[in-house]
C-alpha positions as CSV (number, residue, x, y, z in Angstrom):
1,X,-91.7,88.0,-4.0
2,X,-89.7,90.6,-6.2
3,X,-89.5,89.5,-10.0
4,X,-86.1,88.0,-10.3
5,X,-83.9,89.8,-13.8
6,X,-83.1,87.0,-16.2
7,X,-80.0,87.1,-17.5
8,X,-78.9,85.8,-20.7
9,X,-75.6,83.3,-21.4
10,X,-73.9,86.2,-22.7
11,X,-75.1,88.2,-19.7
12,X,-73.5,85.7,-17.4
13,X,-70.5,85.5,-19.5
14,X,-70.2,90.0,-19.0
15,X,-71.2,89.1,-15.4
16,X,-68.3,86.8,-14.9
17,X,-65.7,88.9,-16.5
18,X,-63.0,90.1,-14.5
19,X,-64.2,93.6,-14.9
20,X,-67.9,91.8,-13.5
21,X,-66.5,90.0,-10.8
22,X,-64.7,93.0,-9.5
23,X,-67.6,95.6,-10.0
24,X,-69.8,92.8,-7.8
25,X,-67.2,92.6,-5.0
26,X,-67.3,96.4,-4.9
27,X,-70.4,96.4,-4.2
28,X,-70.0,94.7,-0.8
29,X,-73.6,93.9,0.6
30,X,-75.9,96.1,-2.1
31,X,-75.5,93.8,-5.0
32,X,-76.8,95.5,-8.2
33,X,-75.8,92.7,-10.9
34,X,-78.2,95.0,-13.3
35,X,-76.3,97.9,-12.6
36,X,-72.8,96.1,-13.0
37,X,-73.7,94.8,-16.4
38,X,-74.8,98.1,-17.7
39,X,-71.5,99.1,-16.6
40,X,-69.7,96.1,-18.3
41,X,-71.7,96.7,-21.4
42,X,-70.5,100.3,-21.5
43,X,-66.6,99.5,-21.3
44,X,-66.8,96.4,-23.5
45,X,-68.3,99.3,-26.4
46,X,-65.6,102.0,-25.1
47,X,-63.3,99.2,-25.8
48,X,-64.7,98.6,-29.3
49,X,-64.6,102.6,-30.4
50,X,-61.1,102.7,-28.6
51,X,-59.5,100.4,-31.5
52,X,-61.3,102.8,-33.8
53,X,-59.7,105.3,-32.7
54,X,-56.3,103.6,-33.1
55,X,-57.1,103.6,-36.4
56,X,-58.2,107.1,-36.3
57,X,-54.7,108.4,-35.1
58,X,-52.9,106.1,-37.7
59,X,-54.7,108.1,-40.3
60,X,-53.6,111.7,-38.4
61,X,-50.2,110.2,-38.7
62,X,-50.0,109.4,-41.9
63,X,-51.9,111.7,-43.5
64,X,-50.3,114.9,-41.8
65,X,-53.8,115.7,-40.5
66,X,-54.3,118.6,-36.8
67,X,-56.8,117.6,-34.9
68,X,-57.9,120.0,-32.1
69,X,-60.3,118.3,-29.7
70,X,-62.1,121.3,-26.9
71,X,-63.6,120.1,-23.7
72,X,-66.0,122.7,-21.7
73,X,-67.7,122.0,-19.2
74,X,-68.9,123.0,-15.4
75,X,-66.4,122.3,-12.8
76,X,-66.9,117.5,-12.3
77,X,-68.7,117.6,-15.6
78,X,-66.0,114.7,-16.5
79,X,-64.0,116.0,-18.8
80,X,-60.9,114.9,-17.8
81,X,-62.2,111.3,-17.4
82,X,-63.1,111.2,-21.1
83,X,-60.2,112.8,-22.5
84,X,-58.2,109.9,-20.6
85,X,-60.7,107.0,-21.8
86,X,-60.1,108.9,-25.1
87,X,-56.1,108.4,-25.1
88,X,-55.5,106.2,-23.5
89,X,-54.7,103.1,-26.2
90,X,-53.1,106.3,-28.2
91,X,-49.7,106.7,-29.3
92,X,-48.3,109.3,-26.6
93,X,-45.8,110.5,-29.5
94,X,-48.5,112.1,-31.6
95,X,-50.8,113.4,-29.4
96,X,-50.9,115.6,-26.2
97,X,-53.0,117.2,-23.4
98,X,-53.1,120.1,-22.7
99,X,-54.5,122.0,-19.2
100,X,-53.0,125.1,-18.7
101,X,-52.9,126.7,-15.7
102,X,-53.3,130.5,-14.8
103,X,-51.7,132.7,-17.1
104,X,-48.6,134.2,-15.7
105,X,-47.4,138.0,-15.9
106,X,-45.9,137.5,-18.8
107,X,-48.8,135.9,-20.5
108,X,-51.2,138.4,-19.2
109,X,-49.5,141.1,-20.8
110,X,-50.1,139.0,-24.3
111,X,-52.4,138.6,-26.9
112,X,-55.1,136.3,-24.6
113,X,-54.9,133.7,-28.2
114,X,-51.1,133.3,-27.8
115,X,-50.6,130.9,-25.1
116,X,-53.1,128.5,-26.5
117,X,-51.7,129.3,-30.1
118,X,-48.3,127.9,-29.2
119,X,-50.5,124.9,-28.1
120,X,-51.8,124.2,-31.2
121,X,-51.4,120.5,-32.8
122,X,-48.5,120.3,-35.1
123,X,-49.0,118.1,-38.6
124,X,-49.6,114.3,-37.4
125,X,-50.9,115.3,-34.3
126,X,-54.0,115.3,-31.9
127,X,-54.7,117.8,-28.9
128,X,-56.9,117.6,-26.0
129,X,-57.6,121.0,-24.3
130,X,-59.0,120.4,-20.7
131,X,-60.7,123.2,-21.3
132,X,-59.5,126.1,-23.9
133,X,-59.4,129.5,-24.7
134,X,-63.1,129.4,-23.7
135,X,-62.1,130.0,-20.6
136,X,-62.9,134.0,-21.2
137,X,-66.1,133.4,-21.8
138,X,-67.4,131.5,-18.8
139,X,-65.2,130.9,-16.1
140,X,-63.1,134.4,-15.9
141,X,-66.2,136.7,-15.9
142,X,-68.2,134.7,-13.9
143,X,-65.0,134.6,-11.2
144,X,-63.9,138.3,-12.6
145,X,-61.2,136.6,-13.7
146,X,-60.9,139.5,-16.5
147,X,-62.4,142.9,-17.1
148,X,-65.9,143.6,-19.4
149,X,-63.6,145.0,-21.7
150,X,-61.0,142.1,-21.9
151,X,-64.6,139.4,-22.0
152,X,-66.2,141.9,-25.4
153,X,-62.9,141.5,-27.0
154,X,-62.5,137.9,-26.8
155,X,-66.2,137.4,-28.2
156,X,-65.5,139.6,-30.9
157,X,-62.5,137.8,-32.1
158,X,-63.2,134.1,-31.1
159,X,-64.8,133.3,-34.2
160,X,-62.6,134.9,-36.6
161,X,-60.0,133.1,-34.6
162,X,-61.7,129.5,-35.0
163,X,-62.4,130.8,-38.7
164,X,-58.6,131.3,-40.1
165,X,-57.2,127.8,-38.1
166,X,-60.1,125.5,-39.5
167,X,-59.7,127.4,-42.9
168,X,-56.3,126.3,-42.7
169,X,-57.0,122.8,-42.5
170,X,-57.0,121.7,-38.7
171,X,-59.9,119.9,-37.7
172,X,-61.7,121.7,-34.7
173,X,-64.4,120.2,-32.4
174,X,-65.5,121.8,-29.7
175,X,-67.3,119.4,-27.1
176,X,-69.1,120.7,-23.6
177,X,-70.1,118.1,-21.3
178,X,-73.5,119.7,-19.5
179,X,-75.0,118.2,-16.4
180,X,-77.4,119.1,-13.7
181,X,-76.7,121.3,-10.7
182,X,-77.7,118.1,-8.4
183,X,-75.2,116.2,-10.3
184,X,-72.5,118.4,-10.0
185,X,-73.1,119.4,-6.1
186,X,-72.9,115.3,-5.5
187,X,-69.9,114.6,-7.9
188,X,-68.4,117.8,-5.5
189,X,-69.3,116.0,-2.1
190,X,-67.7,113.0,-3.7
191,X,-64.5,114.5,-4.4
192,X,-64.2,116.8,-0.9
193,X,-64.9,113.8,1.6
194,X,-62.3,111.4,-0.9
195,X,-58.9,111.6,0.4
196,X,-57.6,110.5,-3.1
197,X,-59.8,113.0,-4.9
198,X,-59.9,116.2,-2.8
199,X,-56.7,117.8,-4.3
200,X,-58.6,118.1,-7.2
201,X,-61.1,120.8,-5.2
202,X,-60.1,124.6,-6.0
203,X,-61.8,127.7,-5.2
204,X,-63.6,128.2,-8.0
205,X,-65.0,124.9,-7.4
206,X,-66.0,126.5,-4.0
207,X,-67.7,128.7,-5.3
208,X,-69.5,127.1,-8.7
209,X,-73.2,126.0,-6.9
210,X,-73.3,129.8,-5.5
211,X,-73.1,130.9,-9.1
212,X,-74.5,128.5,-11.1
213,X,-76.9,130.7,-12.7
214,X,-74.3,133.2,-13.7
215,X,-72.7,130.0,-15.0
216,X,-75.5,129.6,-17.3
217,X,-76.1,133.0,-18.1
218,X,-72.8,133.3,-19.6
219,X,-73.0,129.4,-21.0
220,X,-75.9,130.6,-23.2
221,X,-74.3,133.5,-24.5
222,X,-71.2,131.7,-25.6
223,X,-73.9,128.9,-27.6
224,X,-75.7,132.0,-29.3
225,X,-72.8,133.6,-30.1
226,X,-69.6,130.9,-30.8
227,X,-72.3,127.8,-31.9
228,X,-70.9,128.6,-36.1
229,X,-70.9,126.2,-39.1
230,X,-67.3,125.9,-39.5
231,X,-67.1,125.1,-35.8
232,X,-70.4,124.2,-33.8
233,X,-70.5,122.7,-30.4
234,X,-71.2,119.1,-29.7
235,X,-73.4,119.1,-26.7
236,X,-73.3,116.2,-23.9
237,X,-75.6,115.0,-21.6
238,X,-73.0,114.1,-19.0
239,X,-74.5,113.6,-15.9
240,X,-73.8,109.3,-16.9
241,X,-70.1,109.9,-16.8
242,X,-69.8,106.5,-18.8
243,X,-72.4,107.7,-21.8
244,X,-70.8,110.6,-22.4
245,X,-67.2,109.1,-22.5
246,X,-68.8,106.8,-25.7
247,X,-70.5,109.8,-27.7
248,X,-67.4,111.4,-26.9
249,X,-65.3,108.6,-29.0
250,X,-68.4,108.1,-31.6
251,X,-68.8,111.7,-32.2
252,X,-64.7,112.2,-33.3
253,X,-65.3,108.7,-35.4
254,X,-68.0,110.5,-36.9
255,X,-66.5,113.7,-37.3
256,X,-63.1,112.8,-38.7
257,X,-62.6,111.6,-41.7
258,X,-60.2,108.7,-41.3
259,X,-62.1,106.1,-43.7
260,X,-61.7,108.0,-46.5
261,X,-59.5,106.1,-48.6
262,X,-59.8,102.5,-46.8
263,X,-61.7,99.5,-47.9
């Protein structure tokens, strides 16, 4: 006979929540009351560094403060789910997301900074780039997206770039959510055989197993090359979508200074 888990009162109590409850029933035959609670844990502690955060943005607010939050990543790494867990008890009027899509003629012909420049959080304000001008130096040359030429250019400027905004006062922190290439081919079956999911599939997602390594190749470079004091990158073990949504939030807590000042 398997050993049966014991479960404290306070166990019982997560168990029977109305999260619980539903994570149980979703379950339908394969009960997994361990698995559920870990879960429950996890959003009961999101919940917790979410009112932080509240208090995080009151300090933005009030203290004029630009925050400019980057999230890299391969293609399902979960990005996008953390930047929503990350806003979404935050004041919509003082902070924004930003996912821009390909650049048009117009913007080709430009500067390659400008169009995230004019992105750029104003005073009292936080921004959420689902994904950034990082862009250039993974995705477009690995998808020849842009020319050698265009890819030497932005790594010879992206640091003097990240130099004169921090320099000017805006906090920058660059996040990249890394997870395994099992991970990311079952997160990609997920989303292809989900009717509510599959718009979300794109070429480049097509095509992101068949390059992985070029993927990393290019990942590594960008690390050496972009990982500087004034602006190194936080990385996160994401294949646990719901552990990397918490460093996430404890990472900015940490990284912010909104307690300076407070009792």
């Amino acid at each position: 006979m398997e050993d049966q888990p014991n479960f404290s009162i306070k166990d019982l109590k997560l168990l029977n929540s109305n999260l619980g409850i539903k994570l149980l029933l979703k379950q339908g035959d394969q009960i997994n009351p361990e698995k559920v609670l870990r879960t429950v844990r996890s959003e009961k502690t999101l919940e917790d560094l979410q009112v932080e955060l509240i208090k995080l943005q009151q300090w933005v607010i009030k203290n004029n403060q630009r925050v400019c939050l980057l999230f890299e990543g391969r293609d399902a790494a979960g990005k996008g789910g953390a930047i929503r867990r990350a806003t979404h008890h935050l004041n919509p009027r003082n902070y924004k997301v930003v996912a821009l899509p390909r650049p048009t003629d117009q913007e080709r012909g430009q500067w390659y900074f400008q169009r995230y420049i004019n992105k750029l959080p104003n005073p009292g304000e936080m921004v959420f780039f689902d994904r950034s001008w990082y862009n250039r130096a993974v995705v477009e040359p690995v998808n020849d997206f842009c020319t050698e030429e265009e890819y030497e250019r932005f790594m010879d400027e992206v640091n003097n770039f990240e130099s004169m905004i921090t320099n000017d006062g805006m906090i920058l922190i660059k996040f990249y959510f890394s997870i395994t290439k099992e991970e990311q081919k079952k997160r990609f079956e997920d989303i292809s055989t989900n009717p509510l999911k599959r718009w979300k599939m794109s070429p480049v997602d097509d095509k992101a197993q068949e390059l992985w390594d070029d993927y990393t190749q290019y990942k590594e470079r960008m690390f050496e090359h972009t990982n500087t004091v004034k602006a190194p990158w936080v990385i996160l073990k994401a294949n646990r979508k719901t552990v990397a949504r918490v460093n996430v939030i404890k990472h900015m807590l940490n990284t912010v200074p909104y307690k300076e000042g407070t009792e």
